[in-house]
C-alpha positions in Angstrom: -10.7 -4.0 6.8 -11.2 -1.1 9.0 -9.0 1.9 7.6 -7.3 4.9 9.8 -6.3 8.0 8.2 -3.7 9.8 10.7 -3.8 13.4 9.8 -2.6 17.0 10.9 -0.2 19.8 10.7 3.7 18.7 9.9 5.6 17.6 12.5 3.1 16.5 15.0 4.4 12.9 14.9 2.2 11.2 12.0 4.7 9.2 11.0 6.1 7.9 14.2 2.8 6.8 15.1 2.2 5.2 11.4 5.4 3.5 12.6 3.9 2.1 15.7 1.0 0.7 14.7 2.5 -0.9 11.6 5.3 -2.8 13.6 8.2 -1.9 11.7 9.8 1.6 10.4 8.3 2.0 7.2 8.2 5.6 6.8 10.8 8.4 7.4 10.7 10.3 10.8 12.7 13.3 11.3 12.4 16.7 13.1 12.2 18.4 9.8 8.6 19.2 9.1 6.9 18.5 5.6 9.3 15.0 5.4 5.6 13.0 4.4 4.3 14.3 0.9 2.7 11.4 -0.5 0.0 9.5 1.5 1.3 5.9 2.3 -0.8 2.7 3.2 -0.1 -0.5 5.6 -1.4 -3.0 7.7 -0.9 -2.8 11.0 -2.6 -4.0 14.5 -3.7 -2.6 17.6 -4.1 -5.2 20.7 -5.3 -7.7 17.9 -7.4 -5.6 15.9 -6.4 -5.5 12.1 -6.4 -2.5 10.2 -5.0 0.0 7.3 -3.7 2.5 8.2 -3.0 5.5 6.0 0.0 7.9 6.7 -0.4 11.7 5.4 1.4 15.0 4.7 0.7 17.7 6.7 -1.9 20.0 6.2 -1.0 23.3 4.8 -3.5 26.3 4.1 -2.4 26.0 0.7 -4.7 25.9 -2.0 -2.5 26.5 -5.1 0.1 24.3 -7.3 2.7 24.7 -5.2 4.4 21.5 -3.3 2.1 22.3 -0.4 -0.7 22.7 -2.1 -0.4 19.3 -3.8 0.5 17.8 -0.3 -3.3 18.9 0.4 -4.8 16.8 -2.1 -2.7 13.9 -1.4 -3.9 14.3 2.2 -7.7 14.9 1.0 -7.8 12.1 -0.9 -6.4 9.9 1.4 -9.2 11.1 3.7 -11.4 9.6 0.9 -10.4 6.3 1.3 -10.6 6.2 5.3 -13.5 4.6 7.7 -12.2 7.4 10.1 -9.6 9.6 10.7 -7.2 10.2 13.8 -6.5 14.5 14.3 -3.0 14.4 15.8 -2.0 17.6 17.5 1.7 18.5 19.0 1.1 18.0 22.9 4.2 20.4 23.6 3.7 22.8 21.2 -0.6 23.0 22.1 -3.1 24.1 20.0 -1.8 26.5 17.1 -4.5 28.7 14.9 -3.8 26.0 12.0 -5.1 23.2 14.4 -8.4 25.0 14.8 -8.7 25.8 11.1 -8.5 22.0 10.5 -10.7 21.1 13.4 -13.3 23.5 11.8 -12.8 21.2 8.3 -12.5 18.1 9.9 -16.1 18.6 11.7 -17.4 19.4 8.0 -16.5 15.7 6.7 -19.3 13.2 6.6 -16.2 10.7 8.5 -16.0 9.8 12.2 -12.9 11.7 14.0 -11.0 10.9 16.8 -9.1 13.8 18.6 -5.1 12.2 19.6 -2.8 14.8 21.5 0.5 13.4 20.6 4.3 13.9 22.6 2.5 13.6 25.7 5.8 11.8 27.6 4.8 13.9 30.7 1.7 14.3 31.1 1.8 17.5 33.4 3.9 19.4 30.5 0.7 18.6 28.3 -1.8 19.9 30.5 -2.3 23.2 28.7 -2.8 21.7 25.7 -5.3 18.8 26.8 -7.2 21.6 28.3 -7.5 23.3 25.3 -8.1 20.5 23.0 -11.8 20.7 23.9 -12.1 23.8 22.5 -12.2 22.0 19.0 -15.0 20.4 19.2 -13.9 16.9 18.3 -14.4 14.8 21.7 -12.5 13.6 24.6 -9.1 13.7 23.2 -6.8 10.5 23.2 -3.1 11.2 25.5 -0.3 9.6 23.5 3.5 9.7 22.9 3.8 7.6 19.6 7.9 7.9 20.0 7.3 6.1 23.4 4.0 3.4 23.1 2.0 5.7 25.9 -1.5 5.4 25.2 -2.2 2.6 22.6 -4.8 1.1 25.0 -6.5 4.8 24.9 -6.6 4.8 21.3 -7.8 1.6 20.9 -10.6 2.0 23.3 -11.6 5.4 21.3 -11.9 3.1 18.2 -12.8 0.2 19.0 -16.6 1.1 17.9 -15.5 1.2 13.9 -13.6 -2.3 14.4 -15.2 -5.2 12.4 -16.2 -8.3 14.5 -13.8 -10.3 12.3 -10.1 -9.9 13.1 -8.0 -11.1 10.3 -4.3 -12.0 11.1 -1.7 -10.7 9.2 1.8 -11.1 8.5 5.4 -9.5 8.1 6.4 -8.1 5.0 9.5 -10.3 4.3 12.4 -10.4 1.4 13.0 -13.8 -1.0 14.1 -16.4 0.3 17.3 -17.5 -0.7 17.7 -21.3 0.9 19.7 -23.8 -1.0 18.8 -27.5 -1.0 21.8 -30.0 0.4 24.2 -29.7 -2.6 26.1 -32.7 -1.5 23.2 -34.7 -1.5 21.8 -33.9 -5.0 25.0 -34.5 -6.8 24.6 -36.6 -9.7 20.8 -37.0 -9.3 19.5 -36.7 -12.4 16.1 -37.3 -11.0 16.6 -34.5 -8.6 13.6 -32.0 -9.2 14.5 -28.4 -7.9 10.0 -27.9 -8.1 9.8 -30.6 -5.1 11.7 -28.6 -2.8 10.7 -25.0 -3.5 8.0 -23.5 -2.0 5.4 -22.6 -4.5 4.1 -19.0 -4.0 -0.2 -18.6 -3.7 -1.1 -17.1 -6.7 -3.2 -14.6 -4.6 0.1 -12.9 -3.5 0.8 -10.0 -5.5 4.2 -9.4 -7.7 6.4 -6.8 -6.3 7.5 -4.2 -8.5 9.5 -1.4 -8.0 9.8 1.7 -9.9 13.3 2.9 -10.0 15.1 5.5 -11.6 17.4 9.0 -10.9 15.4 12.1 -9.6 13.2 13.8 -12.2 12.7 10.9 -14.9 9.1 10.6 -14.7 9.0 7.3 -12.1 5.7 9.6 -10.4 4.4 10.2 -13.2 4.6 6.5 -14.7 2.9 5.1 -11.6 -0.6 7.5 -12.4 0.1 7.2 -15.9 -0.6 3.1 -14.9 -3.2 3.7 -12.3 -5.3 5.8 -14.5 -5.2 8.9 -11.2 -3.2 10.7 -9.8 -2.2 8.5 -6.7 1.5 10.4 -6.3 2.7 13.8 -6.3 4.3 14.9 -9.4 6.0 18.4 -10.9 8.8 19.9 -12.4 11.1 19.7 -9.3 13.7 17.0 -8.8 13.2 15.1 -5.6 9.5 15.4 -5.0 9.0 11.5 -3.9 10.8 10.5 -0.3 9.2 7.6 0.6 8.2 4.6 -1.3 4.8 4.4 -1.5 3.4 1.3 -2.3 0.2 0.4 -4.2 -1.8 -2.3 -5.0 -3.1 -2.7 -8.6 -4.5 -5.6 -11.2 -3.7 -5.7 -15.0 -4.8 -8.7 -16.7 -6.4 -10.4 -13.4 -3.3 -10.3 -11.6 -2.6 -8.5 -8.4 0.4 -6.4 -8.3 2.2 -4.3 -5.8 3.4 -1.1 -7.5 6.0 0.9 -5.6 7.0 4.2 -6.4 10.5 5.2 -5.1 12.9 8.4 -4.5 15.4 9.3 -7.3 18.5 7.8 -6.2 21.4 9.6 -7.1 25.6 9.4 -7.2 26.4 8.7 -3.3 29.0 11.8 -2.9 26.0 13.8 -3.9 23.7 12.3 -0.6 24.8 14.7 1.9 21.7 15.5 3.3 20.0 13.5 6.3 16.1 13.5 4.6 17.4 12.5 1.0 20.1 9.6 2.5 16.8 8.4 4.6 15.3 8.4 1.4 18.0 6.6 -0.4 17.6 3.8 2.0 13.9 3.6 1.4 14.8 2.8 -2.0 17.5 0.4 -1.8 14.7 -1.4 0.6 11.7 -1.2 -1.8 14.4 -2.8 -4.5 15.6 -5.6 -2.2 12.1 -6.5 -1.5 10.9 -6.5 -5.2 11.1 -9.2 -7.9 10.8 -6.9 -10.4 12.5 -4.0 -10.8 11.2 -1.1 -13.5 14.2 0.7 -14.2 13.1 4.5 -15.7 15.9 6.2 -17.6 15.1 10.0 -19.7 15.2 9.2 -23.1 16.8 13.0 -23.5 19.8 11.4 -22.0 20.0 7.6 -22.6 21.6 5.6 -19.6 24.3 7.9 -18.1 26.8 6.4 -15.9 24.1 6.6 -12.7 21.5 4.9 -14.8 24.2 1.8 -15.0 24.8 1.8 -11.1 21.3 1.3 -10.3 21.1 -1.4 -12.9 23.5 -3.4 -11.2 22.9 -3.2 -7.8 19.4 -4.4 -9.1 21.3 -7.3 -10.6 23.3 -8.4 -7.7 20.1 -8.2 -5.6 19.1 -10.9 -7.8 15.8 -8.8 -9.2 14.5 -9.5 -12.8 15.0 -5.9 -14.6 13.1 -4.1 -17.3 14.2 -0.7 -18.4 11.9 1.8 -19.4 13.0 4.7 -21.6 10.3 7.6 -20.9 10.3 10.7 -22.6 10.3 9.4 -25.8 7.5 11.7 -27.1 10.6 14.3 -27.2 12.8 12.2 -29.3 14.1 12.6 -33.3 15.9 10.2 -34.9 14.0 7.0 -32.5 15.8 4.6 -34.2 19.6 5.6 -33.4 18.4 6.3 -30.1 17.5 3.0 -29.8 20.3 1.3 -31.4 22.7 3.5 -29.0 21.1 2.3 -25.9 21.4 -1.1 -27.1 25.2 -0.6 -27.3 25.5 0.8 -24.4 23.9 -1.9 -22.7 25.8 -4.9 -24.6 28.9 -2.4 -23.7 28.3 -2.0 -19.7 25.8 -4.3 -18.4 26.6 -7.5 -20.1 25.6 -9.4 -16.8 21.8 -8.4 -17.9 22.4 -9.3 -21.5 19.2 -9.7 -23.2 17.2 -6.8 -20.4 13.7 -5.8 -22.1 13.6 -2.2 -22.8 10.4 0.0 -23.4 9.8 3.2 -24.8 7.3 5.2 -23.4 5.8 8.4 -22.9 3.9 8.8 -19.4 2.6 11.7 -19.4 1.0 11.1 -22.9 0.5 7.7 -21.6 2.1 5.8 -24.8 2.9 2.2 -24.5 2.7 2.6 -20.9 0.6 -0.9 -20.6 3.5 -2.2 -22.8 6.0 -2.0 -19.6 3.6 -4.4 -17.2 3.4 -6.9 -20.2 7.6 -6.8 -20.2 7.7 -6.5 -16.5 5.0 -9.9 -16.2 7.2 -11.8 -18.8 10.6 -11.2 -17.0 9.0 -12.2 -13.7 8.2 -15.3 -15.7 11.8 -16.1 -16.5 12.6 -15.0 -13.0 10.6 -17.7 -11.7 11.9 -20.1 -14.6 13.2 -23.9 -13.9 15.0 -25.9 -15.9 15.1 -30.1 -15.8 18.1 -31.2 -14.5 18.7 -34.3 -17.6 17.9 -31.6 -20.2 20.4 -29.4 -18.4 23.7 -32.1 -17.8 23.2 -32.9 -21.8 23.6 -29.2 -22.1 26.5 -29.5 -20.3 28.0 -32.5 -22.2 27.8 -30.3 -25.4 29.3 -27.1 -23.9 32.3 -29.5 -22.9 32.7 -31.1 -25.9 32.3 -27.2 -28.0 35.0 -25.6 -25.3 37.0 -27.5 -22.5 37.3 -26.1 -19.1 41.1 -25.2 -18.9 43.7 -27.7 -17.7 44.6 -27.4 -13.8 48.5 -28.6 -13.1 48.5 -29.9 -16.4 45.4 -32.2 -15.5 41.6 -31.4 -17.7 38.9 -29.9 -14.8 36.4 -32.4 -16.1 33.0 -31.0 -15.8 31.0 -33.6 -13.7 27.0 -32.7 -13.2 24.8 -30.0 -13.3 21.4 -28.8 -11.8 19.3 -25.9 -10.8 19.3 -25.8 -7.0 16.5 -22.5 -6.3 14.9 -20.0 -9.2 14.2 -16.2 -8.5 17.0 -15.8 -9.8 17.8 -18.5 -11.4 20.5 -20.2 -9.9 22.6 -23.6 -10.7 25.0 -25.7 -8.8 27.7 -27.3 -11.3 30.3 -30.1 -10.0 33.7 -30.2 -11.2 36.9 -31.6 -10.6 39.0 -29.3 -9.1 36.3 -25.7 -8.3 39.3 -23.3 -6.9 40.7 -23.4 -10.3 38.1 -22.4 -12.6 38.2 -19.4 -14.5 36.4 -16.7 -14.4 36.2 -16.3 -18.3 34.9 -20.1 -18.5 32.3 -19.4 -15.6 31.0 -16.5 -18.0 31.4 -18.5 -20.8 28.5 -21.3 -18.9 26.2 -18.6 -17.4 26.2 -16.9 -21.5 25.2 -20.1 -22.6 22.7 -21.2 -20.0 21.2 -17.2 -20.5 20.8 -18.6 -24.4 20.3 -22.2 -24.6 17.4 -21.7 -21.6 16.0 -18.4 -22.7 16.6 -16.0 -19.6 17.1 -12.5 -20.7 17.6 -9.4 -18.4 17.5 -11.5 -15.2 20.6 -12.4 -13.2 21.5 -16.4 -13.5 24.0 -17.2 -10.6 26.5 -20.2 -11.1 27.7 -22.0 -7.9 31.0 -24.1 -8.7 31.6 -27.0 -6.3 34.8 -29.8 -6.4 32.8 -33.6 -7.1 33.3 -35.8 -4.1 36.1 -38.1 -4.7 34.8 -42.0 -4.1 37.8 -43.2 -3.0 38.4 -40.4 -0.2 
């Protein structure tokens, strides 16, 4: 597939355009310049052409460790990776001495540029700077407002010479789904099989993971650590990621999507505009995971912040492995251990069972030991249990503990069944459902978490009343 790199100075409109040709807001946009650090991928179209386009910071003259220094490398190496590369200059603004510098290095590259003026709403205010835009030596230059859709046809016809003669068609990227078969009409079918109705998944698609964690844990740094390179920025300062950057990567022959997210932290703290953005590309990136890697600093071992993110994980219905990095640094590893175990059995009990890791990635210790956990909780995620094996389950946990009496009259439990996986969910028929407790409802989804083997995953218990025959 034909790839686009969209560089330039900050605040030229990189972004927004990424935006546009992808279809849907992926990354953030605001006035602020510098928002972009880490080069992002996507597929997008452009008048039925298919192609990757690759989002970048903006170019600094930097050439040192600082943050903007690092954005430069991100941005060269995304250049790597590109069939050709769209210069975006500010149309209002006109040329600046930085644009020429980067026109001089652009013309250096052995990669085919195309020159894009960009915030060109009116045309007339842009004159200046169209007329000047010759000056650098890249071409006709390409009129566009990204905010507004102007000049799509201009920039396709300025690429359509790089454009393969096979157009692939591609697709939205979309959540789970979370459709429940007919409950009435599976009630008491023991030959009701939950496989039949669910749509099986192509084994091509990738798993979803997402790398979660509070700012400054080492989520960056566990993502190269895994890649083998240095695909994200990393450093010593808290809040270096802002949007989730998304990679594709294969361990073991299987395709995964690895996406790398901001630090989310305590919501009275979010009082800036850029990091709240940034929260909400996280809370996205989770929602449309399966799996969920959650990073916690061994130094200190799942605070209350930690917890909340583990949660919300849960009641988005993701599978969750915890991965304690930093562990390099730690003395007495085994009561370090034993206290995050307690801590967990203490305040997460609805993820009883989570698989934790311990890890170092910036050594890279037992960092290939996190994809093997993550792979096997996406298994149980996925997992499906036979609907006779489960209602002789039920007949024990009757018989062991009865559900408490309602008016002085036993709430007989009638029938049982899994009705969708990822999570795992199950649809139990009883006599009278507004009256169950809440302790006995715990008391079920503990047992079906043992008895079926589905640790650190949520499992979701739908109580219904049975039909009555003679109604």
């Amino acid at each position: 597939m034909f790839t686009l790199a969209i560089i330039g100075r900050p605040n030229v409109g990189k972004s927004t355009l990424f935006n546009r040709l992808a279809g849907k807001k992926l990354a953030i946009v605001n006035d602020t310049p510098g928002i972009t650090r880490d080069w992002r991928e996507a597929e997008g179209s452009l008048f039925g052409n298919q192609l990757r386009i690759i989002d970048t910071a903006g170019l600094e003259e930097s050439f040192d460790d600082s943050i903007e220094g690092r954005m430069r490398r991100q941005t060269e190496a995304a250049l790597a990776e590109a069939d050709a590369a769209l210069f975006l200059i500010d149309g209002r603004a006109g040329i600046m001495p930085l644009d020429e510098h980067f026109a001089r290095w652009l013309r250096k590259q052995k990669i085919p540029v195309v020159l894009g003026i960009n915030k060109c709403e009116n045309e007339k205010a842009a004159q200046a700077a169209i007329g000047e835009s010759y000056a650098l030596g890249l071409g006709e230059p390409v009129i566009l407002s990204a905010e507004h859709g102007i000049g799509m046809d201009l920039l396709h016809d300025a690429l359509k010479e790089f454009f393969p003669d096979e157009r692939k068609q591609g697709g939205e990227e979309k959540g789970e789904e979370n459709i429940l078969p007919d409950l009435d009409a599976i009630e008491g079918d023991e030959n009701y099989d939950f496989a039949a109705d669910a749509p099986e998944e192509p084994e091509e698609n990738p798993i979803k993971i997402a790398i979660a964690g509070r700012p400054n844990v080492g989520k960056s740094t566990l993502l190269n650590a895994l890649l083998g390179s240095e695909r994200v920025m990393t450093g010593p300062e808290a809040g270096i990621t802002r949007d989730a950057i998304a990679v594709r990567w294969e361990y073991k022959d299987r395709p995964f999507r690895l996406v790398d997210t901001a630090g989310l932290r305590k919501k009275a703290k979010v009082v800036d505009e850029i990091e709240r953005m940034s929260t909400e590309d996280t809370l996205r990136a989770i929602r449309l995971a399966q799996v969920v890697i959650l990073v916690v600093d061994a130094a200190v071992m799942l605070e209350k912040q930690d917890l909340t993110i583990a949660q919300h994980v849960m009641e988005e219905g993701r599978a969750l492995v915890i991965a304690v990095n930093k562990w390099d640094v730690v003395e007495d590893a085994k009561e370090a251990l034993q206290k995050l175990r307690d801590r967990l059995d203490m305040s997460l009990a609805q993820a009883r069972g989570v698989p934790v890791v311990t890890l170092s990635a910036l050594t890279g210790k037992n960092v290939t030991k996190i994809m093997d956990a993550a792979l096997r909780a996406y298994e149980t995620w996925n997992k499906r249990v036979p609907t006779g094996k489960m209602n002789r389950w039920l007949g024990m946990m009757e018989s062991r503990n009865p559900a408490p009496m309602v008016n002085g009259r036993p709430n007989r439990l009638k029938y049982i069944t899994q009705v969708k996986s990822r999570p795992p969910t199950f649809a139990l028929w009883v006599s009278q459902a507004g009256d169950m407790d809440d302790s006995y409802k715990r008391y079920l989804i503990n047992g079906l978490r043992d008895d079926f083997d589905l640790p650190g995953v949520p499992v979701r218990l739908l109580v219904r009343a049975s039909r009555n025959p003679y109604g």
